[in-house]
Each structure stands twice: as structure tokens, then as C-alpha cells.
C-alpha positions as CSV (number, residue, x, y, z in Angstrom):
1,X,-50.3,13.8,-50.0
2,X,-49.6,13.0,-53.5
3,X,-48.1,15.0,-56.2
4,X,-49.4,13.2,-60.3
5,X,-45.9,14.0,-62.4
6,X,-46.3,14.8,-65.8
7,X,-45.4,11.5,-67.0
8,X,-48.2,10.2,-64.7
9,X,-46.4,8.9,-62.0
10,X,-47.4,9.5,-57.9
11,X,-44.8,10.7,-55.7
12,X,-45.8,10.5,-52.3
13,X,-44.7,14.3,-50.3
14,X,-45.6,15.6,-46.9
15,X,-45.5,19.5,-46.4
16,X,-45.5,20.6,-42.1
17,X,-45.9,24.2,-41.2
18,X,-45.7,27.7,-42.3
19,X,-43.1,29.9,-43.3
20,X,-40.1,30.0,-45.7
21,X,-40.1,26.6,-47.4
22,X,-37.2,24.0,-46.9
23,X,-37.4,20.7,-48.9
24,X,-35.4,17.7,-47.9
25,X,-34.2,15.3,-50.3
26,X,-33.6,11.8,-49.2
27,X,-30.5,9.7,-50.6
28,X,-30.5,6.6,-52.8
29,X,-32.4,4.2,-50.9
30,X,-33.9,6.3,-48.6
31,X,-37.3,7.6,-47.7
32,X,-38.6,10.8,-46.5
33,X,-39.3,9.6,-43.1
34,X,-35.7,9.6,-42.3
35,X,-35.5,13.8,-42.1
36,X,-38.2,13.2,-39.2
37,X,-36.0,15.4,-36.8
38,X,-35.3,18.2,-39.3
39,X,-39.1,18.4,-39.4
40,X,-40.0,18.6,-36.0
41,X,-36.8,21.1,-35.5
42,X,-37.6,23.8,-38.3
43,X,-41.3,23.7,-37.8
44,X,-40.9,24.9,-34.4
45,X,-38.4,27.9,-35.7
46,X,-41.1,29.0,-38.0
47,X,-40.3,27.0,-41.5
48,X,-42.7,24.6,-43.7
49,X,-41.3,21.9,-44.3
50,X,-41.3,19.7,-47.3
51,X,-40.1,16.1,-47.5
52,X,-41.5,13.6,-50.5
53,X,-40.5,10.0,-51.4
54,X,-38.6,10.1,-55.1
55,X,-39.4,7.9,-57.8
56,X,-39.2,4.3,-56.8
57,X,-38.5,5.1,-53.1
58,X,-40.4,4.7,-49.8
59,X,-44.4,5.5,-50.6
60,X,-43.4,6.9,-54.2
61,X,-44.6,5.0,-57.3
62,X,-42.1,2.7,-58.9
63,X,-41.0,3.5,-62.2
64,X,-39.6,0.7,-64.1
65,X,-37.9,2.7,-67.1
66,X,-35.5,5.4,-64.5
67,X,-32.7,5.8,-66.8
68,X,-31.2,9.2,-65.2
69,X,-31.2,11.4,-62.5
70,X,-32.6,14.0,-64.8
71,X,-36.2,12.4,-64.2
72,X,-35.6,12.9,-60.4
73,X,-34.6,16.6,-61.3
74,X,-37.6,17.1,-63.0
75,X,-39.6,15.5,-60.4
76,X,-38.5,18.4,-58.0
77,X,-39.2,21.1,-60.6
78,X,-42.9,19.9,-60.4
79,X,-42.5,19.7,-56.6
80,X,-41.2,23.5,-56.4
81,X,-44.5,24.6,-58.7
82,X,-46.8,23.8,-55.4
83,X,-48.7,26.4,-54.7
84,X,-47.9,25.8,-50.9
85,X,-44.2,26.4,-51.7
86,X,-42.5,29.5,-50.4
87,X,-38.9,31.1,-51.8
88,X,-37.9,27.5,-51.5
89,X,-34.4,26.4,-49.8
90,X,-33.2,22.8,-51.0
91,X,-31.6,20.6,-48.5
92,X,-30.3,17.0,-50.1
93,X,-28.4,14.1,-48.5
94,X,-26.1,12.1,-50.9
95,X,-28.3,11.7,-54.4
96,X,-30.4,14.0,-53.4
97,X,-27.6,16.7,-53.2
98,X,-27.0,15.0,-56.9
99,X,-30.8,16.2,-57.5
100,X,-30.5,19.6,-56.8
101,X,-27.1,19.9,-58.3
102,X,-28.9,18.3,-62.0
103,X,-32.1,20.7,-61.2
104,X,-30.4,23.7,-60.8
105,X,-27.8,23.5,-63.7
106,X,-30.5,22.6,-65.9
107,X,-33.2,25.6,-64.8
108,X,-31.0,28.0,-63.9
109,X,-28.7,30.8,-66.1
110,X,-26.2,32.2,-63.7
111,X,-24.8,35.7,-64.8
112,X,-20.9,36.2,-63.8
113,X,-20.1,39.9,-63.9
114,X,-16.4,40.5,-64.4
């Protein structure tokens, strides 16, 4: 399937399965074919999951002007407003750890109590 950005760029994504959603993140250089065994696994414990090809990997559109990883953070933000996505758990190898690390600290307040 493909997911139009807001800065009208196609990210290619693949959603398996129903249930509580986890989304896999692929790496610099990767793709998300290489989570292939996570999907088969958590599908068959009752998940959906979610894999996609970032910005100028695998089946994603390549975007000539990525200056930041604060594109790619955005990129999940519209990935998490599917309608098909479920109190979402984020799973990232390497950059894509880097992803949701930008993603959350820029969408998220976290209250300390003390």
C-alpha cells in the first residue's frame, strides 16, 4: 500500500493482521522486507503488524532534499494517523530507533511528578 505525505511524497507500507499494532522501523539502508520474521511471528500471537519503507529506501519515493531525521519523524507521525492503527507499539533497528526517539521528543510532553 501507499501512504501520500504531506509534502507529497509516497512511502511504500504493508500492514498484516489484527490486533494491537506494532510498527517496525528498518535502519539506514534498509527495507521493510528485512522484519519478514517479526511479521510472520506476531501475526500468529494476535498483533497487526506494520512495516513501511522510509523516505528514499526500498519501495519508498526518493527525496532528493532529506536534510534531517526530523522528516523521517514526521513521516511516522502520518503513519501512526492510519485509521488501521491500534494503541501503536514502535519497534526500530538502528536509525529507526533514531526515528522514534526524534518522533516522540518532538510529540510528546512528559509530566515528572516529584
Amino acid at each position: 500500500m501507499e501512504l501520500r505525505t504531506d509534502d507529497g511524497l509516497r512511502l511504500n507500507y504493508q500492514v498484516v493482521g489484527y490486533g494491537q499494532s506494532l510498527i517496525f522501523i528498518h535502519g539506514f539502508g534498509g527495507y521493510q522486507q528485512v522484519w519478514t520474521r517479526q511479521v510472520e511471528y506476531f501475526t500468529s500471537r494476535g498483533y497487526q503488524v506494520v512495516t513501511y519503507d522510509q523516505r528514499n529506501h526500498g519501495s519508498s519515493q526518493f527525496d532528493p532534499n532529506l536534510d534531517s531525521i526530523h522528516r523521517l519523524s514526521r513521516d511516522l507521525q502520518e503513519l501512526l494517523a492510519l485509521p488501521t492503527i491500534n494503541y501503536p507499539i514502535l519497534i526500530g533497528h538502528s536509525m529507526g530507533a533514531s526515528v522514534i526517539y526524534d518522533f516522540l521528543t518532538r510529540t510528546l510532553t512528559i509530566r515528572w511528578r516529584g
